[in-house]
N, C-alpha and C positions, 0 to 999 in steps of 0.2 A: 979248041972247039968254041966256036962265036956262044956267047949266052944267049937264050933264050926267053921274052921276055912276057910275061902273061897280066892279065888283071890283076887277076888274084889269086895265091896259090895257098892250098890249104895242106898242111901236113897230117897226115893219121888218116887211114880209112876204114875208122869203126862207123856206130851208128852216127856217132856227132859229127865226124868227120865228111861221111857221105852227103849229110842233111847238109852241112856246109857249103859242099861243091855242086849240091843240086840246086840250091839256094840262090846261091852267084849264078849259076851259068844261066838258069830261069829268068833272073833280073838282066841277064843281056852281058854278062860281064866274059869274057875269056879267062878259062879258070883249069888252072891245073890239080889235079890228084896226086898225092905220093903216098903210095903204101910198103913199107916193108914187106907183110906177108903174100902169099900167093893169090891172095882172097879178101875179098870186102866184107866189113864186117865188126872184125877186131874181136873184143869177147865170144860176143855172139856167137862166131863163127869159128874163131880161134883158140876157144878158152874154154868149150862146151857150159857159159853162162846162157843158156836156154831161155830165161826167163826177162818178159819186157818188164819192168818192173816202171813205175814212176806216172803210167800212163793215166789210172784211177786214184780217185779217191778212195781213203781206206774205212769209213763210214758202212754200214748196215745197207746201204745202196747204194756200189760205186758210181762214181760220175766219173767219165774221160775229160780230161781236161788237157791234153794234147793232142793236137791235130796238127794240118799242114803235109808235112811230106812223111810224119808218121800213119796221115790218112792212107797214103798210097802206100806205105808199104804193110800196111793189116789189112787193106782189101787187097790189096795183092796178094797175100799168104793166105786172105780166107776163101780166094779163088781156088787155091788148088789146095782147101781142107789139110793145109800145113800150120795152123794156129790155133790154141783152145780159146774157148769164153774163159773170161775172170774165172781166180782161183784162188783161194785164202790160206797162205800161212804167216802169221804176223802181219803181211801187209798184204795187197792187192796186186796181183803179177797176170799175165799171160804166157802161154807156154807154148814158143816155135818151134817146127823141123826147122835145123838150122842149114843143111842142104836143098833149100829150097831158097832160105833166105839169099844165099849168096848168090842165086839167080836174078833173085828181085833186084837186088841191089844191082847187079850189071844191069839189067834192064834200064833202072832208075836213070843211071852217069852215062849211058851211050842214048839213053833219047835224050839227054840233057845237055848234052855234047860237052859231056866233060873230059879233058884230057886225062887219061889215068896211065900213073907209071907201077909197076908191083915189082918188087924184090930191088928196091929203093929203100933207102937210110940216110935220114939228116944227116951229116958230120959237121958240119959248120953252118955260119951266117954272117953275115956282116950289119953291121948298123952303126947309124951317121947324121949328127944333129934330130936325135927323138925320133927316127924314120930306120926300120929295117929296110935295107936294098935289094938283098941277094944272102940266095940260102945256097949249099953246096949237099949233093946226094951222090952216096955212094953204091957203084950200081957193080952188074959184073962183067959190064962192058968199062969200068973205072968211074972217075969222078967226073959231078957235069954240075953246072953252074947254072942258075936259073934267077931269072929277076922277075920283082912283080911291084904293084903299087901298092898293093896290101896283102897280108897274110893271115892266114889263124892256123893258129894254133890246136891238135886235135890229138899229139901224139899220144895223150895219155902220163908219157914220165917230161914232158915238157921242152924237151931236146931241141925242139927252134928257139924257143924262147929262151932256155938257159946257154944255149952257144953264141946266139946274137948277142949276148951282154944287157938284157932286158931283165927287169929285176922279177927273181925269183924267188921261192921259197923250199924247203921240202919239209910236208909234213905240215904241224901246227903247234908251233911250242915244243918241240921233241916227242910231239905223240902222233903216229900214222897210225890208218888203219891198218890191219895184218891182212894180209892173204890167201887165197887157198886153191889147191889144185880141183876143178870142177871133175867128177869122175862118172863115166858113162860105164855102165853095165846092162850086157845082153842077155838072150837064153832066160827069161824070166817071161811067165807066160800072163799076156795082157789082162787075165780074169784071174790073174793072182792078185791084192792088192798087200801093200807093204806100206807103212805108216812111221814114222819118226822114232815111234815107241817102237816098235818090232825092231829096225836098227841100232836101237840104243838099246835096249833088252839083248839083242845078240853079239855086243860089241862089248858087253857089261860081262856076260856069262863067256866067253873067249877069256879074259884074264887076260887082256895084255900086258907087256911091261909097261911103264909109264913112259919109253921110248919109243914103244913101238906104232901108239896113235896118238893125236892130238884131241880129237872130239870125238862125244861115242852120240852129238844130234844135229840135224842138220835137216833142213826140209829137205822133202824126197818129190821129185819133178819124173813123170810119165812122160815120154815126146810121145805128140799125135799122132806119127804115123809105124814106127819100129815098135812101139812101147818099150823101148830099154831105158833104163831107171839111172836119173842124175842124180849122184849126193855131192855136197856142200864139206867135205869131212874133213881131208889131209888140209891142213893148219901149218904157216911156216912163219919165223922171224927174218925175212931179209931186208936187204936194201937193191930195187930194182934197177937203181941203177950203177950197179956193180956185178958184171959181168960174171967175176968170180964166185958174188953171194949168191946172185941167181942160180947159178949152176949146182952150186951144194943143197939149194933149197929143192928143188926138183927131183934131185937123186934123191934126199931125202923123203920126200911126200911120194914118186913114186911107191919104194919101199909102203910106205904107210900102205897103198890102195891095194896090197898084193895081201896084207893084213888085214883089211875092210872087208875085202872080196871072200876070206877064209868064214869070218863072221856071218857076210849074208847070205852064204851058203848055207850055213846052218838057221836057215828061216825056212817054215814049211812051204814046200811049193818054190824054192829058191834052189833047190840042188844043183842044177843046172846053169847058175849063172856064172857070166861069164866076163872078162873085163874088157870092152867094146874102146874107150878111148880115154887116157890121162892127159888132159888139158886139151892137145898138147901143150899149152902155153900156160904160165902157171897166170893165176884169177887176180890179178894185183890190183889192190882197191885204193890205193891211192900212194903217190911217189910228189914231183912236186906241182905247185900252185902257180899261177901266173899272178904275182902280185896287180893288184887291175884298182882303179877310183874308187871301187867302194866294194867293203869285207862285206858281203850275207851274213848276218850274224845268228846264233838259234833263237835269241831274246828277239829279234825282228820278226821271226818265224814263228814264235809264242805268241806275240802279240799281233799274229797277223797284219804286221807293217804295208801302207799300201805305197806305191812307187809311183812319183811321172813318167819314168823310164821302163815301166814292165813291160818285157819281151814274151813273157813264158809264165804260164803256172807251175811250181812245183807240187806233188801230192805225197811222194813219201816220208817217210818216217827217217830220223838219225839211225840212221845201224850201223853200231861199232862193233867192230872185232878185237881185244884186248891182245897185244902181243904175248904179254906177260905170262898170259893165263889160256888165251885160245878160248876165252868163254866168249860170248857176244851178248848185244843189249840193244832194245829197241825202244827210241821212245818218238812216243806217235804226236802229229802235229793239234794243237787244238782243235775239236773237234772233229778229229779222226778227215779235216777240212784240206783245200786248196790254199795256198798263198802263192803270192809274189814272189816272181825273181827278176830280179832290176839288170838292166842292162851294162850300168855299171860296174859288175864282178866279173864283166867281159870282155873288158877294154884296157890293157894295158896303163898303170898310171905312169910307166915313162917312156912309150913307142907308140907313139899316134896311130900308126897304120898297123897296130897288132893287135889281132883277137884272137880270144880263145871259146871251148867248148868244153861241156864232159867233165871227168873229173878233176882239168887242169883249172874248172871256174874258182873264182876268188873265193872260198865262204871259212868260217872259223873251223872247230874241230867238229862239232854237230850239225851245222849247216850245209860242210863240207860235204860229210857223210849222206846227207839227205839228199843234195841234187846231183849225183855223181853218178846215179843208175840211168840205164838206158832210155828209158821213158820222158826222162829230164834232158838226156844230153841229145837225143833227137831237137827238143823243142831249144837248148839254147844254140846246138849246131845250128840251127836254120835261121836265128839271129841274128850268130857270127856271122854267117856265111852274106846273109843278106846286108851288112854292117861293112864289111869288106869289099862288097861287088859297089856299096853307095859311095865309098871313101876312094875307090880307083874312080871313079866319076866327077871326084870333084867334092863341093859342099852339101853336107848335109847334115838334118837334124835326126833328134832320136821322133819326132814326132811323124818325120816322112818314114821311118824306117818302123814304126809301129804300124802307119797305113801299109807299107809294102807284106809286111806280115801276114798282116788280117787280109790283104788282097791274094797271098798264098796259102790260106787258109785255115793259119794260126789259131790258137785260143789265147787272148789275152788277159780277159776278164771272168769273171765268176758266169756272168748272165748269158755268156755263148760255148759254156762249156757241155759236154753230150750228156 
């Protein structure tokens, strides 16, 4: 089969991913999609991670400081009363129906004329003097070859990048963050309310083995439209990309939700609940990094470092998950403020024509952890995205690609943040 050849193809079709291919295609470029799953989205939609997290500032009066093509997809959700206003547990989140989302998102990539492939999987790459060429995806009609002038990077465990021979990492230092199965529970009646405490109270008085759960807290997310209740709980040590480990992590943490669900049963007003969906895809917060010109560091993020090359504001906070232990830790950026994220951590330091998004951007172990939520990988997907549509076109600067930003509606700076 003759290959086929596009602008720009972007791998992954979560939030960062989408932002990417709407990105390109807007700038004029011919841009291909490739998703694995059935659906757009990725966590989001995939993972039951319900919550946009990265959007506001975590301050006494949030401020959004990401816009662009995340403008369109929250007036898009707020049209059809599928998004909450701000809501505070540790950081600043909002909370989508994520069956709604996956509409937006089609909506998004076919008025944007992007080509979208689903139940597609990188298996190869090629690349050839500092230039990726051609990726290969495996479909269930077999293998198909695709060429482009630039890629990015969106899969999330890193897979074009680490198959083309472009330098990778996994991890930071031997420390990743850990994982967790996101768990929807139904039959829980909307003017019931259940609080973090009440879970961990009835997770506490259960007496499980120390096999049998990982966490007994975990913030408790309401969706706007079912009111069935998202916890944070089932906690696993794997390596995502190992087939094998995946699998036993899963089986495992299943099990846990079947033992969550016995607990929140036993919450007044809870008798009736019911277990609505596990994952299905387990929550994996991060696998490998795209080595890129310049590490985000947290010391830069501490001291509110400013950049020539900022594409994006970051607003959340380091949240780590300890494998060791399954306890987690938040530490919030000075001033509970906005900083910089430099274009830099998203540009390959040795394939010219590769970017990345999400949580494959370059940052250290607490830096990593901070722009890797969706709110963040919206605004650096439409970077990449826009970074890849300028590099098939020939020469460019980071300064033209700061104006194309701001001309799609981007937040760069402090002073045009909402």
């Amino acid at each position: 089969m003759e290959t086929e050849h596009f602008d720009v193809i972007v791998a992954g079709g979560g939030t960062a991913g989408v932002a990417a291919a709407v990105a390109s295609a807007r700038f004029g470029a011919k841009t291909l999609l490739i998703e694995r799953s059935g659906c757009l989205g990725g966590a989001a939609t995939m993972r039951n991670v319900v919550t946009f997290c990265g959007l506001y500032t975590l301050g006494e009066t949030p401020t959004r400081v990401v816009g662009g093509i995340a403008d369109d997809i929250i007036a898009r959700l707020r049209s059809e009363a599928a998004i909450t206003e701000p809501q505070r547990f540790r950081g600043v989140f909002v909370v989508f129906d994520p069956e709604t989302l996956k509409g937006v998102l089609d909506d998004l990539v076919i008025e944007a004329n992007v080509h979208v492939m689903s139940g597609a999987f990188v298996c190869d790459a090629r690349r050839q003097e500092g230039r990726l060429q051609e990726l290969k995806v495996a479909t269930h009609g077999g293998l198909r070859t695709f060429s482009a002038d630039a890629f990015v990077d969106c899969t999330g465990e890193g897979d074009l990048s680490a198959f083309s021979g472009a330098s990778t990492r996994y991890g930071n230092n031997a420390k990743v963050n850990e994982g967790s199965m996101a768990t929807r529970f139904g039959g829980i009646p909307s003017d019931i309310t259940v609080t973090a405490d009440d879970v961990a109270q009835a997770i506490t008085k259960a007496n499980f083995h120390l096999s049998d759960v990982t966490k007994n807290r975990s913030v408790i997310i309401r969706l706007p439209r079912s009111g069935d209740m998202v916890v944070f709980l089932a906690s696993e040590d794997y390596d995502p990309r190992d087939s094998f480990s995946m699998a036993a992590a899963e089986q495992r943490a299943r099990r846990q939700t079947r033992n969550y669900l016995q607990a929140i049963r036993t919450i007044p007003g809870c008798e009736s609940a019911h277990l609505s969906e596990s994952g299905p895809e387990f929550g994996t917060r991060e696998s490998r990094h795209l080595n890129c010109r310049h590490q985000l560091k947290w010391s830069e993020i501490e001291t509110r470092t400013t950049f020539d090359d900022c594409i994006a504001l970051g607003a959340w906070g380091s949240e780590w998950h300890e494998r060791s232990t399954h306890q987690s830790s938040f530490d919030y950026p000075p001033d509970k403020a906005a900083y910089h994220i430099p274009f830099g951590c998203l540009h390959s330091v040795d394939t010219d024509n590769l970017f990345c998004a999400g949580r494959l951007a370059d940052g250290d172990r607490k830096a990593g952890a901070a722009i890797r939520v969706m709110g963040a990988a919206m605004a650096t997907g439409q970077a990449a995205g826009l970074a890849a549509a300028m590099e098939a076109q020939g020469s460019w600067t980071v300064g033209e690609l700061q104006s194309a930003l701001l001309s799609q509606g981007a937040v760069l700076n402090y002073s045009n943040s909402r």
